[in-house]
C-alpha positions as MATLAB code, in Angstrom:
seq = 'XXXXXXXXXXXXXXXXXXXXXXXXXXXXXXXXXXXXXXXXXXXXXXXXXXXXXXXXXXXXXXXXXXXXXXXXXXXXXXXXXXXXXXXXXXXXXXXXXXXXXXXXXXXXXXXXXXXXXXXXXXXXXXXXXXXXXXXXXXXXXXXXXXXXXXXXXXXXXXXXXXXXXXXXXXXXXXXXXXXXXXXXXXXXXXXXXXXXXXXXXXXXXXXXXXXXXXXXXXXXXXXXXXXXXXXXXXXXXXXXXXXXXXXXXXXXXXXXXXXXXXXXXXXXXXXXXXXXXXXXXXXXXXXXXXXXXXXXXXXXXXXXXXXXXXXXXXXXXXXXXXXXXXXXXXXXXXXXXXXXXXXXXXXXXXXXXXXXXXXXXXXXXXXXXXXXXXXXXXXXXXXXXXXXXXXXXXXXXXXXXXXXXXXXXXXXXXXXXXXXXXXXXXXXXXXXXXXXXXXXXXXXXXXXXXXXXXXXXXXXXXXXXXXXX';
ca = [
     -25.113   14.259  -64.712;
     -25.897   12.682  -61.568;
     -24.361   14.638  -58.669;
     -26.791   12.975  -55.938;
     -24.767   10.027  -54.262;
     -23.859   10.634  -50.772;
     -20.009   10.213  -51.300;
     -20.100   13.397  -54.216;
     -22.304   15.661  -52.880;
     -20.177   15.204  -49.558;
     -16.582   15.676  -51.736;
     -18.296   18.693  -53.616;
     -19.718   19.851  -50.487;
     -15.907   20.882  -49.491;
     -15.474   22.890  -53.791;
     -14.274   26.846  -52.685;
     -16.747   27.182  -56.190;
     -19.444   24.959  -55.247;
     -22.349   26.444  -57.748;
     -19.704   27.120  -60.466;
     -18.611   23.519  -60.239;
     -21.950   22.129  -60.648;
     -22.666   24.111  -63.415;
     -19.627   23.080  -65.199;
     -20.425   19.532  -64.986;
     -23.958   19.325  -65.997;
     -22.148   21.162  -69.171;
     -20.013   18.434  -69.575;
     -22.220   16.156  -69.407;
     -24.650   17.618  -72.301;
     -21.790   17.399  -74.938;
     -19.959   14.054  -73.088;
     -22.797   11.804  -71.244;
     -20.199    8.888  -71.013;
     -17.869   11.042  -69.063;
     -18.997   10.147  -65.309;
     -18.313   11.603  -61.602;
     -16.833    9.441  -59.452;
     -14.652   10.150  -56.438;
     -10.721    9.122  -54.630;
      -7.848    9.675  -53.322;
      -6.131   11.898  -55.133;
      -1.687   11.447  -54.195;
       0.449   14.683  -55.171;
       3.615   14.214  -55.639;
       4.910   15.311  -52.354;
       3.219   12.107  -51.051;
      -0.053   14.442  -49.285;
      -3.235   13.448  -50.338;
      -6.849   14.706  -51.107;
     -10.552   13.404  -51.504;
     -11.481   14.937  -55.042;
     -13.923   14.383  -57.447;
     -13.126   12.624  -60.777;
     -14.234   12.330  -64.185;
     -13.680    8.572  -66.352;
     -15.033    8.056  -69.240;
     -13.424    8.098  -73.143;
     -13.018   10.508  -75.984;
     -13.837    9.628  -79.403;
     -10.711   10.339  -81.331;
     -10.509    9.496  -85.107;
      -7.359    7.967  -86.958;
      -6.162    6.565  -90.339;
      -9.679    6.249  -91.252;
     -10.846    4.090  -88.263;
     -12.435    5.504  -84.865;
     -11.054    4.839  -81.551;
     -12.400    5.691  -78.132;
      -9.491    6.673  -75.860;
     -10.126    6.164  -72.166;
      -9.073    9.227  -69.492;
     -10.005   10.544  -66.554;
      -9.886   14.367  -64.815;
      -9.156   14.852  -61.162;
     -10.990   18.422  -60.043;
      -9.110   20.324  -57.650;
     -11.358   21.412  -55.212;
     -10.786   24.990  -56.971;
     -12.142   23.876  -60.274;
     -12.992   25.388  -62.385;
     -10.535   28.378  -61.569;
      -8.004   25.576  -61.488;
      -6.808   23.428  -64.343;
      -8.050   19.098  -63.649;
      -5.213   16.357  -63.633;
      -5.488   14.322  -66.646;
      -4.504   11.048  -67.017;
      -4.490    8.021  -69.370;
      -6.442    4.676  -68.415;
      -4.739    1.967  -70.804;
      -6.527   -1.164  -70.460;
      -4.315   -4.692  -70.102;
      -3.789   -5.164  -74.137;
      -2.848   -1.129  -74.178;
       0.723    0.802  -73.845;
       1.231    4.405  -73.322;
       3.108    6.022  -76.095;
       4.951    8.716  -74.521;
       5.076   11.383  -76.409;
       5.150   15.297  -76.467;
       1.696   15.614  -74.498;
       2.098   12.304  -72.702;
       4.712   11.454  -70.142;
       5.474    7.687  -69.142;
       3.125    7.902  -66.902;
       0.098    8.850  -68.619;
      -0.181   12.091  -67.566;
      -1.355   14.645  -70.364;
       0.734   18.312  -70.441;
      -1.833   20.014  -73.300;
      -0.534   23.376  -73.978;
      -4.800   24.352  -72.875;
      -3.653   23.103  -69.121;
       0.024   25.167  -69.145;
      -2.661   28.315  -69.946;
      -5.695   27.506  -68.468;
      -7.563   30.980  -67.460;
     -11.516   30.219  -66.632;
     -13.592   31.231  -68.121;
     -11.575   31.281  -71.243;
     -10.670   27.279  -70.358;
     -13.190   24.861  -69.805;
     -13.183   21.471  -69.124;
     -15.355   21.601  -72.518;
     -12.457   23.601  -74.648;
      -9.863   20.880  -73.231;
     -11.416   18.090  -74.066;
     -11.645   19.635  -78.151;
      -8.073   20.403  -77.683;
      -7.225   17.006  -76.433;
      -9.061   14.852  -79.327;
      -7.651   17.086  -81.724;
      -3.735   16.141  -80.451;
      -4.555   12.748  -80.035;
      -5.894   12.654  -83.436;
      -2.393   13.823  -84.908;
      -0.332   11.777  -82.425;
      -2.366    8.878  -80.857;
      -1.259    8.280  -76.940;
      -2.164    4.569  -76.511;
      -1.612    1.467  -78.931;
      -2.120   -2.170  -78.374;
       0.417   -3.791  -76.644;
       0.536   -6.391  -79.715;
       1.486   -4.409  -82.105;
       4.243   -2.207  -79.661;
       7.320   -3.786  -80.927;
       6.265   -3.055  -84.731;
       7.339   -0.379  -86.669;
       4.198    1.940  -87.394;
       4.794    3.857  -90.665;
       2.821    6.816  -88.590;
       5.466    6.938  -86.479;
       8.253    6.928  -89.527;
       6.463    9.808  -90.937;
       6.449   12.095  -87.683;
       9.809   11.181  -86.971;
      10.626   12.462  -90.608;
       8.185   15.710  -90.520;
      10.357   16.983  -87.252;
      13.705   16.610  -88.735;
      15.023   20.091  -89.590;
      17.623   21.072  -91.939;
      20.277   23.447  -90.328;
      22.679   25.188  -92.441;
      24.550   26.467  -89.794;
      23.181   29.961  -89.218;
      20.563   31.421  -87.282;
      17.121   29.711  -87.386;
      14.325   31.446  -87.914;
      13.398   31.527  -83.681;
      16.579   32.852  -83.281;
      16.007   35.765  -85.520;
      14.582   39.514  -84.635;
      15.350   39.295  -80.600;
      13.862   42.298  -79.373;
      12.679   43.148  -76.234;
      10.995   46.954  -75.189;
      11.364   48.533  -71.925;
       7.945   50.968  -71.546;
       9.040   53.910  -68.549;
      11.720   56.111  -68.597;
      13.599   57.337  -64.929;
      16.245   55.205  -63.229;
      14.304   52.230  -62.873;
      13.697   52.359  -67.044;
      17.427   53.100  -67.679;
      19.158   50.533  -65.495;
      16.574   48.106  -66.966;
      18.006   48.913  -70.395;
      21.841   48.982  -69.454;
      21.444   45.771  -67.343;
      19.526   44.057  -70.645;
      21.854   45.030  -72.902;
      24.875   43.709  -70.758;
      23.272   40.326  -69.748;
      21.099   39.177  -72.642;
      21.837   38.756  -76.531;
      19.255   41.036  -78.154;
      18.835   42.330  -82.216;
      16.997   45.348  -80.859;
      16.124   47.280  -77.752;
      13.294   49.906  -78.153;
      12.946   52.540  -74.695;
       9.986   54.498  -75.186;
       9.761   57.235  -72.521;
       6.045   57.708  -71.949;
       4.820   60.935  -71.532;
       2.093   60.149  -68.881;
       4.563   58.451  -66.266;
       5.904   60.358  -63.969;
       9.119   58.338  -64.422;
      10.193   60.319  -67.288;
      14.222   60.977  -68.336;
      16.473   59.244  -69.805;
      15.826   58.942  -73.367;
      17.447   62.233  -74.781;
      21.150   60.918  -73.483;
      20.670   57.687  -74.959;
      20.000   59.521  -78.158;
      22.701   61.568  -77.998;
      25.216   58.676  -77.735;
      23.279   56.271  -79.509;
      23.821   53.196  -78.082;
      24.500   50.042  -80.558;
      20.914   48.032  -80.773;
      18.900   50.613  -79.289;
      15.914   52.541  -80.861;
      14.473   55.277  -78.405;
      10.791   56.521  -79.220;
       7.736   57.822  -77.764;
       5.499   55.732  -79.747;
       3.788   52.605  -78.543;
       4.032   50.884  -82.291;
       7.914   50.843  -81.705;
       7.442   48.082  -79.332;
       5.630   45.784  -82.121;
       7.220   42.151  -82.381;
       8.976   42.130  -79.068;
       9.688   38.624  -77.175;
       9.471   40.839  -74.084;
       7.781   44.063  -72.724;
       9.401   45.641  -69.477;
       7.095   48.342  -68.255;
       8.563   50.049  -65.538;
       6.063   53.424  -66.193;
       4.843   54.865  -63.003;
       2.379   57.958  -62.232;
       2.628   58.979  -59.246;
       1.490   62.017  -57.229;
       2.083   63.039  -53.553;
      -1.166   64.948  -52.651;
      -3.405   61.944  -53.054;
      -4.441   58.922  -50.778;
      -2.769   55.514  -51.310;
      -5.571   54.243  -53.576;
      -6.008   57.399  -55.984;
      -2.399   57.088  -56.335;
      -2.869   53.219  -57.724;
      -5.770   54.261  -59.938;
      -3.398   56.946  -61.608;
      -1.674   53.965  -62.137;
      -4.295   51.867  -63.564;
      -5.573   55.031  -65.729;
      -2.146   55.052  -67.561;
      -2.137   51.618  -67.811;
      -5.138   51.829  -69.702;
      -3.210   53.930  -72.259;
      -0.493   51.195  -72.381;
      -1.336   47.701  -71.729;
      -4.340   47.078  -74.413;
      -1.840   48.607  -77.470;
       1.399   46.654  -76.195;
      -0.391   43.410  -76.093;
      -2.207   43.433  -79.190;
       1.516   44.856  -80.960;
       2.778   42.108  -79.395;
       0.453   39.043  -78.751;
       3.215   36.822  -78.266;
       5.239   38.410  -75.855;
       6.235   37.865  -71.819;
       4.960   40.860  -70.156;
       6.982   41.600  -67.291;
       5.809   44.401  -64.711;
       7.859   46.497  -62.137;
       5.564   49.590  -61.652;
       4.346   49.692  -58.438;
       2.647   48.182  -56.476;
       4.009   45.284  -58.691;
       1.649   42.951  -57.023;
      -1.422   44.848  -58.019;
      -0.203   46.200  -61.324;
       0.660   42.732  -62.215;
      -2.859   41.773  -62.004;
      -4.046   45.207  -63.620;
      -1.451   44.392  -66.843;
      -3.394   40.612  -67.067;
      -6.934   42.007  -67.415;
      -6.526   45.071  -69.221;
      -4.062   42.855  -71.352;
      -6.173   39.711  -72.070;
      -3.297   37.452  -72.581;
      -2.562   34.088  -70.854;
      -1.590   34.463  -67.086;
       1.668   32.539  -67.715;
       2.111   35.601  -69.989;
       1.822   38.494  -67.832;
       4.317   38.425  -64.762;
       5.709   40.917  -62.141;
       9.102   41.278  -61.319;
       7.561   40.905  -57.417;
      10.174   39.093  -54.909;
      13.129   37.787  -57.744;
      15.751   40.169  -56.253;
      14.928   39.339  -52.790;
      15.319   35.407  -53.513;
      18.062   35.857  -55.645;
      19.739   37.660  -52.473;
      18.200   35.109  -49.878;
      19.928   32.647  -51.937;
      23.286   34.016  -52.262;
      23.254   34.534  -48.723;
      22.695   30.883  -47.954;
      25.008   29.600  -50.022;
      28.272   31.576  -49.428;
      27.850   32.750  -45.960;
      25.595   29.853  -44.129;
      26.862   27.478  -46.581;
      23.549   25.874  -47.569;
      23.774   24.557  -51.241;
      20.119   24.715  -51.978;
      18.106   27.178  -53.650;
      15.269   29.475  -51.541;
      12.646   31.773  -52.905;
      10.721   34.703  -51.486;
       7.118   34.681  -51.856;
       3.632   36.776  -51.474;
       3.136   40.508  -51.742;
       6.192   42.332  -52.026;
       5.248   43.859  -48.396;
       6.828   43.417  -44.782;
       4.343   39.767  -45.380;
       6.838   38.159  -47.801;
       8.394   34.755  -46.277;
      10.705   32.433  -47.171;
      10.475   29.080  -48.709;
      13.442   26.391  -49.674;
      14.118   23.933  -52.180;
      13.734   20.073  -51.213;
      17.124   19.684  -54.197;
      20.374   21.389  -54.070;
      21.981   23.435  -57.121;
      23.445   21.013  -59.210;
      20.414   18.477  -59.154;
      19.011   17.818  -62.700;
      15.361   17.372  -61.460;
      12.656   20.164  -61.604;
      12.711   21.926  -58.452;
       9.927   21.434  -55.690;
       9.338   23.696  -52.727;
       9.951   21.969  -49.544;
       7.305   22.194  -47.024;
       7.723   24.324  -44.060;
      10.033   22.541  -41.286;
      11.308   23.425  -37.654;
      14.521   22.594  -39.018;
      14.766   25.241  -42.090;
      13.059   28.075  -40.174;
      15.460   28.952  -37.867;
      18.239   29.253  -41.300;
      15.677   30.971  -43.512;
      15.124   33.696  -40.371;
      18.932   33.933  -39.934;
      19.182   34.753  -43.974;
      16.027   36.968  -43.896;
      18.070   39.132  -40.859;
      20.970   39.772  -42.748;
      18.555   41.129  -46.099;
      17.558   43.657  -44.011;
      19.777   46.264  -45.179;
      19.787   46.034  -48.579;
      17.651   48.092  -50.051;
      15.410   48.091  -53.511;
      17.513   50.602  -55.775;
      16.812   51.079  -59.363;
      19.890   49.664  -60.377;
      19.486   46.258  -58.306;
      16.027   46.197  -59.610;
      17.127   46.426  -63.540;
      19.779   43.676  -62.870;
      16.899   41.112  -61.439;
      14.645   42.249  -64.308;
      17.317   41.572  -66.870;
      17.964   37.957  -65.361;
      14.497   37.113  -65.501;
      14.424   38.616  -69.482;
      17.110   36.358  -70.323;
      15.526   33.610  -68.402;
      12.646   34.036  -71.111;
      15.107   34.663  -74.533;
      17.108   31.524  -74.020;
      14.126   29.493  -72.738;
      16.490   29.115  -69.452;
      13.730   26.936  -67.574;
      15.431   28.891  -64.147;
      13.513   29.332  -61.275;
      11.987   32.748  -60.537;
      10.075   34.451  -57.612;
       7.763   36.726  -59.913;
       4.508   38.174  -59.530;
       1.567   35.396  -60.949;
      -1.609   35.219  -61.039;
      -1.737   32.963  -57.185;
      -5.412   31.557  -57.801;
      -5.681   27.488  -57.018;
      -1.934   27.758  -55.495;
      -1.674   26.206  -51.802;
      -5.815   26.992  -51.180;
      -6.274   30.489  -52.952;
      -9.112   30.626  -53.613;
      -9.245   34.608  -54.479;
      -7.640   36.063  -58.156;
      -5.013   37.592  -56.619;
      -1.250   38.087  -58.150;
       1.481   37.412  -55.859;
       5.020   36.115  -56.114;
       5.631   32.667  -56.126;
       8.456   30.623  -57.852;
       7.743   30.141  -61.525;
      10.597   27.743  -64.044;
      10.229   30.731  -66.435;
      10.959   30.193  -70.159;
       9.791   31.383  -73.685;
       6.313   30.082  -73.160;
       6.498   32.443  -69.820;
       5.953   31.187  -66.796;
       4.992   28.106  -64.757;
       3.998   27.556  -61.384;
       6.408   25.290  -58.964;
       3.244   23.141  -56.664;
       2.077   24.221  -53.606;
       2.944   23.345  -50.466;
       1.965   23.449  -46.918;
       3.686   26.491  -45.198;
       3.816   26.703  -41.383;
       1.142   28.352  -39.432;
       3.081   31.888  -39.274;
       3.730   32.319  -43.098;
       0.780   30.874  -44.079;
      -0.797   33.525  -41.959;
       0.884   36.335  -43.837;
       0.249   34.752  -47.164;
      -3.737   34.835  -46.223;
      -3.131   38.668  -44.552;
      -1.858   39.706  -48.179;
      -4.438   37.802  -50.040;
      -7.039   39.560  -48.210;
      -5.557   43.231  -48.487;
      -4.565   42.606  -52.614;
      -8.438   41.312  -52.528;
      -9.562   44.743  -51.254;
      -7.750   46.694  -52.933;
      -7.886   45.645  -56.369;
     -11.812   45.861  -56.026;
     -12.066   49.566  -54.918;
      -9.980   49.784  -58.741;
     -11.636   51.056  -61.941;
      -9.675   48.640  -64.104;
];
């Protein structure tokens, strides 16, 4: 691939992976030599834009016995590859999009390989497989003289979905169980707040013996609770749609960092078995530090990052929001984000409540501040009780059983959003749902938050790399 004009090597110039790029694309361009760099303007949807580099070119996709080359192209972020490209459709004049479950109107491509992308698991190289392969069973383009006619393909898709209901519970709707890993206060409200706000076949608590959060799991024994299964084994948890682990090990004779790597050490114990019992499953964190054991859960876990989430800043944003809507009467919603720390700030929604459209974070204003500050104040004095805690991680568990799509402040992995460039997890708003969870765009933050932001990134970065994960 030639990288060697003046107007790339200047765009690539400005990549936060500069080598890692270039090696990318030369592998690209031994398995696709039509697909070819070129560079743009790049608009985002809250009207900024960005010089990137691009890839055009077609992929050879084959259908009802004919071949047809399908023409796309990828805009890099300038944090590929850590970062998932834009994809688009090119129709030519005779072509129409045929929007479709991976295709919007627009010709933009949502593959289920972008939703999850995790380099180096995802390549540019494993998305491009994964996109002939769905165009192959649903084709995105067709000629715009044959758009009005009835295509028997179509018939026959349109048929295949169709489901027969008999009026009982489908088969997804079958076997809800969720396990909360941890015993203590934090692992008991978590269970009494789950079982009051979401509809669940089966709870399983299993008190771990290594967490120093232990208790709990003899009373709900004795009074055996309808739907709940209490155990000390790991393989209880098996087939659950959601893992709480609220397991802590903590110790006051050691320095702040031993103290995490207790935590990491039990973790070890945990994480590997839960996810392989339960491959399928939203992990959601609230040991602590959430931010850090967030990111320790992902690794030692090896599932997707939409996958693995902490319960990070959801209580604080569901309080910031409450706060300005009944007492400074602002109908819109507002999120906490970053480390759960004294560096967490506060961003806004550009749409109120009640609006139907997905939410996007407005970018930082002189007007908002001032309200956001005035709402931040008046958090002060609530405090982060167990109780509190179990009712924000039961709101985001039922956010995930019902497939809610509700916005969430929760601990994800933060690489590629607003400019990280570093893997660090920290909370940012997520629409969270039973695929887990998924990242509201970033935004540009004024000069004091985004200082905090980059304080926290720096001090998660440290920290995680003195860990033996």
């Amino acid at each position: 691939m030639d990288l060697r004009s003046e107007k790339i090597q200047r765009i690539l110039s400005k990549y936060k992976f500069h080598d890692v790029a270039v090696e990318q694309l030369q592998k690209i361009y031994r398995i696709y030599p039509e697909m070819m760099p070129s560079t743009g303007t790049y608009t985002f949807s809250d009207n900024t834009q960005k010089d990137l580099l691009k890839l055009i070119g077609n992929v050879p996709v084959n259908y009802g016995g004919r071949s047809y080359n399908i023409p796309i192209q990828l805009w890099l972020m300038d944090s590929f590859p850590f970062t998932p490209p834009i994809c688009l459709l090119r129709p030519t004049s005779n072509m129409v999009i045929r929007e479709g479950k991976h295709v919007d109107k627009e010709g933009r491509l949502h593959l289920p390989g972008l939703h999850n992308w995790d380099y180096p698991k995802s390549t540019v190289l494993v998305l491009l497989t994964e996109m002939i392969s769905k165009f192959e069973e649903d084709p995105p383009l067709s000629s715009r003289t044959t758009v009005d006619s009835k295509d028997p393909h179509e018939l026959l898709a349109f048929v295949s979905n169709l489901q027969i209901n008999d009026g009982g519970r489908t088969h997804d709707q079958q076997n809800i169980k969720v396990s909360v890993i941890g015993g203590g206060d934090l692992g008991m409200s978590s269970v009494m707040s789950i079982l009051s706000k979401c509809k669940v076949d089966k709870l399983v608590f299993i008190d771990v013996a290594e967490s120093s959060t232990k208790g709990g799991s003899t009373d709900l024994e004795m009074f055996s609770l309808p739907k709940v299964e209490v155990s000390k084994d790991l393989s209880a948890s098996a087939g659950s749609r959601v893992v709480v682990v609220t397991a802590n090990s903590w110790s006051s004779e050691q320095s702040y960092a031993s103290v995490v790597q207790n935590n990491v050490d039990m973790y070890r114990g945990i994480i590997p078995t839960v996810a392989q019992l339960s491959p399928n499953a939203v992990m959601l964190i609230a040991s602590q530090p959430v931010d850090i054991m967030s990111h320790v859960a992902w690794r030692q876990s090896c599932l997707p990052p939409t996958h693995v989430i902490g319960a990070g800043c959801n209580l604080d944003s569901e309080r910031l929001s409450h706060i300005l809507d009944i007492n400074l009467n602002t109908h819109k919603p507002a999120w906490v984000i970053g480390e759960l720390s004294d560096n967490k700030v506060a961003v806004m929604s550009k749409t109120g409540h009640s609006s139907n459209v997905q939410p996007e974070i407005a970018a930082g204003s002189s007007s908002t501040k001032p309200l956001l500050d005035r709402a931040f104040e008046m958090m002060k004095s609530r405090g982060q009780r167990s109780w509190s805690v179990g009712l924000s991680i039961a709101d985001i568990t039922n956010s995930i059983l019902t497939n809610k799509m509700k916005t969430h402040s929760v601990s994800t992995l933060a690489q590629g959003w607003g400019g990280i460039g570093a893997e660090v997890f920290l909370s940012l708003p997520c629409i969270m749902g039973t695929n887990g969870s998924m990242r509201l765009a970033g935004v540009s933050l004024g000069q004091e938050e985004d200082s905090k932001l980059r304080e926290s990134v720096t001090s998660l970065s440290n920290l995680i790399s003195q860990l033996r994960i």
